[in-house]
RODO-2510 file (C-alpha; in nm, 4 decimals, decimal comma):
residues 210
     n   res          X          Y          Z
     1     x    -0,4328     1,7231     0,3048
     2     x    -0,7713     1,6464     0,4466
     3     x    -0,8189     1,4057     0,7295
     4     x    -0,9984     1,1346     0,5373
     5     x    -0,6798     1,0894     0,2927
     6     x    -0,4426     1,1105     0,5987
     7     x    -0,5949     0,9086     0,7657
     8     x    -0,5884     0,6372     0,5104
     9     x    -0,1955     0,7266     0,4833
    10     x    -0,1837     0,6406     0,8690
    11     x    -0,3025     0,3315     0,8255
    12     x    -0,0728     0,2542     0,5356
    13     x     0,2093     0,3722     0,7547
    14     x     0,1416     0,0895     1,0323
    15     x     0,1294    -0,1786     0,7393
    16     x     0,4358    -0,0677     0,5889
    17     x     0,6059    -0,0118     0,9130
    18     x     0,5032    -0,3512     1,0401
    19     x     0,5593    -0,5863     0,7596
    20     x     0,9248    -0,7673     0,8478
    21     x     1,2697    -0,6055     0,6891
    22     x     1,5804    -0,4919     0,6888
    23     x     1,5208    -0,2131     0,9833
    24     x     1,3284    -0,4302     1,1943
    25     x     1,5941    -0,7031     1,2231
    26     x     1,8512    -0,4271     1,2793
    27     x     1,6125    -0,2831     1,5659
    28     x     1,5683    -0,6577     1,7577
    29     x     2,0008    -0,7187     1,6719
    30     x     2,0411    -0,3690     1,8553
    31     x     1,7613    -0,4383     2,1479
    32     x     1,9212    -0,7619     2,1784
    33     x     2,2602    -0,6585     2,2302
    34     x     2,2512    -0,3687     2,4179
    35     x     1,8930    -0,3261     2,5655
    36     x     1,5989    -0,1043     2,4744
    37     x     1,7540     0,2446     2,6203
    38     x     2,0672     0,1949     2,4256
    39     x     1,9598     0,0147     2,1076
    40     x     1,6972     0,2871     2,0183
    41     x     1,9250     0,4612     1,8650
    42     x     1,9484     0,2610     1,6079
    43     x     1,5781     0,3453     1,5399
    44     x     1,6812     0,7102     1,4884
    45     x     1,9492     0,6328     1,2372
    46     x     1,6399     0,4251     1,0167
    47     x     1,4004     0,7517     1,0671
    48     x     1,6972     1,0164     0,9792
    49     x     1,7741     0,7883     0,6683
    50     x     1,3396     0,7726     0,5889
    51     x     1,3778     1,1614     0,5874
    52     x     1,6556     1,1865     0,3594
    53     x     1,4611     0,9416     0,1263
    54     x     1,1151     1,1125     0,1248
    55     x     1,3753     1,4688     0,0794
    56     x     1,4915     1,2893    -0,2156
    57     x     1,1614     1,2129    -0,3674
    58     x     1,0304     1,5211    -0,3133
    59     x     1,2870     1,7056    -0,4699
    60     x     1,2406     1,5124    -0,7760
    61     x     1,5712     1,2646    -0,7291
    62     x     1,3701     0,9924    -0,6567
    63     x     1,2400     0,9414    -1,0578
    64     x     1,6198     0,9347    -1,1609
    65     x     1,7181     0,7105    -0,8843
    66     x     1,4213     0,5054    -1,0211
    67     x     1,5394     0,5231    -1,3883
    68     x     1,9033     0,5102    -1,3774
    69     x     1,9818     0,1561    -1,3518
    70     x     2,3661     0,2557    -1,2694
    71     x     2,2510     0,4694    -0,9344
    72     x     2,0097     0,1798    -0,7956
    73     x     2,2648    -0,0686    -0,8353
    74     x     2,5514     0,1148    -0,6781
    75     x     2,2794     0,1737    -0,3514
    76     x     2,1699    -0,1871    -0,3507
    77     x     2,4889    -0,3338    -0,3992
    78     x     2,6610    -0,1236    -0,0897
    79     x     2,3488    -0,2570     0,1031
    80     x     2,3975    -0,5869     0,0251
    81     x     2,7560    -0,5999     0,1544
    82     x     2,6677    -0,4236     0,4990
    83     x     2,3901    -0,6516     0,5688
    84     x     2,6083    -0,9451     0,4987
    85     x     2,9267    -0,7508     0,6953
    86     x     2,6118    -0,7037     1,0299
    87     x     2,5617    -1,0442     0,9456
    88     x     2,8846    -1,1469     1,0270
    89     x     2,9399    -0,8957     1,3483
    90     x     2,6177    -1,0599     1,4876
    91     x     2,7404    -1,4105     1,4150
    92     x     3,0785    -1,3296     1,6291
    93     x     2,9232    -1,1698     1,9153
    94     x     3,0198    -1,2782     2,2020
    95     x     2,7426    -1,4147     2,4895
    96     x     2,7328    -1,1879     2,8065
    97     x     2,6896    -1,3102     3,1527
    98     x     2,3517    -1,2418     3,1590
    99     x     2,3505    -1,5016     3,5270
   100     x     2,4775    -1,1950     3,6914
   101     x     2,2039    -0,9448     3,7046
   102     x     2,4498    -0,6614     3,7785
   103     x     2,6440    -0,7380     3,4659
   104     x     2,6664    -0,4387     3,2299
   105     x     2,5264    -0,4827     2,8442
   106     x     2,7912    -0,3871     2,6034
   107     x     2,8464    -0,0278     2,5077
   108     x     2,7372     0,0434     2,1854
   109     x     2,7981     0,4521     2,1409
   110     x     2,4919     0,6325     2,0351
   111     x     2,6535     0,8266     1,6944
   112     x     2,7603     0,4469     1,5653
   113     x     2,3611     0,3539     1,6451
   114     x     2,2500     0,6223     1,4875
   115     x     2,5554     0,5840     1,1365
   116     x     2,4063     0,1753     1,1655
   117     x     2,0135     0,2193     1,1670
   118     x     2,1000     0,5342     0,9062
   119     x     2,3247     0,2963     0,6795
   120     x     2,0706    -0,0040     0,7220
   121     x     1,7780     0,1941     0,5571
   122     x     1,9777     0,4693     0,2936
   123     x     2,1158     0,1570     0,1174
   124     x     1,8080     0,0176     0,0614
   125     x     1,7174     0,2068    -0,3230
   126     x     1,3799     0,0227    -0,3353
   127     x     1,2986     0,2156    -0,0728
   128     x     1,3211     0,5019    -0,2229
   129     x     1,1037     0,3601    -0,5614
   130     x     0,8437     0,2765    -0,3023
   131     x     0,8272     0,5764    -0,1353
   132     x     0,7873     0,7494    -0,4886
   133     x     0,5456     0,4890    -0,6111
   134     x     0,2832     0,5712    -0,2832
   135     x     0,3792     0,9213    -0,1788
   136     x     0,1810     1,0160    -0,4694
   137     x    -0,0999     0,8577    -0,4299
   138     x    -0,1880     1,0217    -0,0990
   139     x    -0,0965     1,4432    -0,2480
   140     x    -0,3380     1,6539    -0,3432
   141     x    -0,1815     1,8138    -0,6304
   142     x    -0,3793     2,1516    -0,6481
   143     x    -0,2798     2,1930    -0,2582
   144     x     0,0449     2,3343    -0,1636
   145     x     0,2582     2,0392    -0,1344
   146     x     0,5395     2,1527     0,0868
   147     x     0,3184     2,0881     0,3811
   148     x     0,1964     1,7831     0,2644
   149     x     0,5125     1,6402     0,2537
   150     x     0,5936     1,7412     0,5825
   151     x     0,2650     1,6131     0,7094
   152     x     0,3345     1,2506     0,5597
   153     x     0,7202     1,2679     0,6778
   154     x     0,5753     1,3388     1,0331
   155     x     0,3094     1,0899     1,0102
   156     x     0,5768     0,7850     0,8394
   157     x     0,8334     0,9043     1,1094
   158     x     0,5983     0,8962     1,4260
   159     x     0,4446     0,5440     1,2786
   160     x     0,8156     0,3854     1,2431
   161     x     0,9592     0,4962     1,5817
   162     x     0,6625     0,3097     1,7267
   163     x     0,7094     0,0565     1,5359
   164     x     1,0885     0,0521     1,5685
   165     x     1,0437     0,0567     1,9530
   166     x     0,7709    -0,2675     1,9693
   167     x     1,0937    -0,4605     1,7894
   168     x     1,3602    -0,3196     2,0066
   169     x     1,2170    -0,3786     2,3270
   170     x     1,0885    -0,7628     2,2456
   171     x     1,4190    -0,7981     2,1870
   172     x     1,5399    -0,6468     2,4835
   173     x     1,2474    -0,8650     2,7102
   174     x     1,3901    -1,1119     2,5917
   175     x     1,7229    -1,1115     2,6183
   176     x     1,6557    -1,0788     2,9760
   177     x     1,5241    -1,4104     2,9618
   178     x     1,8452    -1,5618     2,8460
   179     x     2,0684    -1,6802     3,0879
   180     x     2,2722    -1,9771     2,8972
   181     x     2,5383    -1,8609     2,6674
   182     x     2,4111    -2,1724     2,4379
   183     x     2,0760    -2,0050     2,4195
   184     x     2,2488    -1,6094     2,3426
   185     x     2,4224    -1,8031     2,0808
   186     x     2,1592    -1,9425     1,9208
   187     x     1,9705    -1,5747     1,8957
   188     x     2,2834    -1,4108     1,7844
   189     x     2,3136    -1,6622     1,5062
   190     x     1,9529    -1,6537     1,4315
   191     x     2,0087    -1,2409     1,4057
   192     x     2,2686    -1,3454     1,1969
   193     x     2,0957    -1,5354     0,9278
   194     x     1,8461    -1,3164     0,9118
   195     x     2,0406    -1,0035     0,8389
   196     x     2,1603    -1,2579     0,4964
   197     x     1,8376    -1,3793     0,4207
   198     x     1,7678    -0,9672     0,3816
   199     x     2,0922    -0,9199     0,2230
   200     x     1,9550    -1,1417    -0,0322
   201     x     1,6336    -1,0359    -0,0790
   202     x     1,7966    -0,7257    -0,1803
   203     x     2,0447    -0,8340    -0,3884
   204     x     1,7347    -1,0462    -0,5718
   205     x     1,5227    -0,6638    -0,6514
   206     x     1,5714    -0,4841    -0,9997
   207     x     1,5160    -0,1426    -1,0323
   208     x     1,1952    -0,2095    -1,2748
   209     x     1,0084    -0,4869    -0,9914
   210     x     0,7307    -0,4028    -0,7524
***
């Protein structure tokens, strides 16, 4: 790949990565409730899940995903129901005494992170039609494409854990500006509706729309 079409590739990486979903919101819910350190994880569940997506496309999956209306449906209707069942968790978290500066953040386990931010972006299927429809457009096909693949996978990766970690730790800052249950509420509830308003967006895509 030469530099001028990776570079344009770059820059498509920090406007997809940047433009509000379904890992974002999980990445501020995470920062939110358990801090930056902690909640990062969930950031390398969405980037082991982009892999597995890109592997998929790559290995030619990605045009039957695309084409069998069965397959997409089955993806986006799992996602729809985990996004609604985060919705819920969110809505029913508990506010922490966040008056007492000593008071520990809950424990959220790294592996469940990781399974959450993993789940939250592999049962998205238009992400995989996406990644098929603009992959393309950035391969030379008379270069070996092996390593152009793994050039673009590095690139979306690096792009998205940036990303990933600008939403987790504004969620984090503030959180420790919280110190009202009332007001950790609120956010938690916000979180909430947010994780249905993108459990509805997905349940509103078809595997033929842009």
């Amino acid at each position: 790949m030469v530099f001028e079409t990776w570079l344009a590739f770059f820059v498509a990486c920090w406007l997809i990565s940047l433009s509000p979903g379904a890992g974002a919101i999980a990445s501020m819910s995470c920062g939110l409730q358990y801090g930056f350190r902690r909640g990062y994880w969930n950031a390398i569940g969405l980037q082991l899940a982009l892999v597995l997506q890109i592997a998929i496309v790559a290995a030619g999956v990605g045009a039957l995903l695309a084409t069998s209306a069965m397959a997409f449906g089955l993806i986006k209707w799992f996602g729809v129901v985990y996004l609604l069942w985060l919705a819920l968790a969110q809505w029913r978290a508990l506010p922490g005494n966040l008056a007492d500066e000593s008071a520990p953040r809950p424990l959220g386990r790294p592996l469940t992170l990781v399974l959450r931010g993993f789940l939250v972006n592999a049962s998205n299927p238009k992400a995989v039609v996406f990644i098929l429809a603009v992959l393309p457009q950035f391969l030379q096909p008379e270069a070996p494409l092996v390593p152009q693949y793994l050039s673009m996978t590095a690139t979306m990766v690096g792009v998205d854990l940036i990303v990933m970690a600008g939403y987790t730790g504004l969620a984090a800052k503030v959180l420790r500006a919280l110190r009202s249950p009332r007001q950790q509420r609120l956010l938690n509830r916000s979180f909430a509706l947010m994780f249905v308003a993108a459990a509805g967006l997905l349940a509103t895509i078809h595997r033929g729309s842009n």
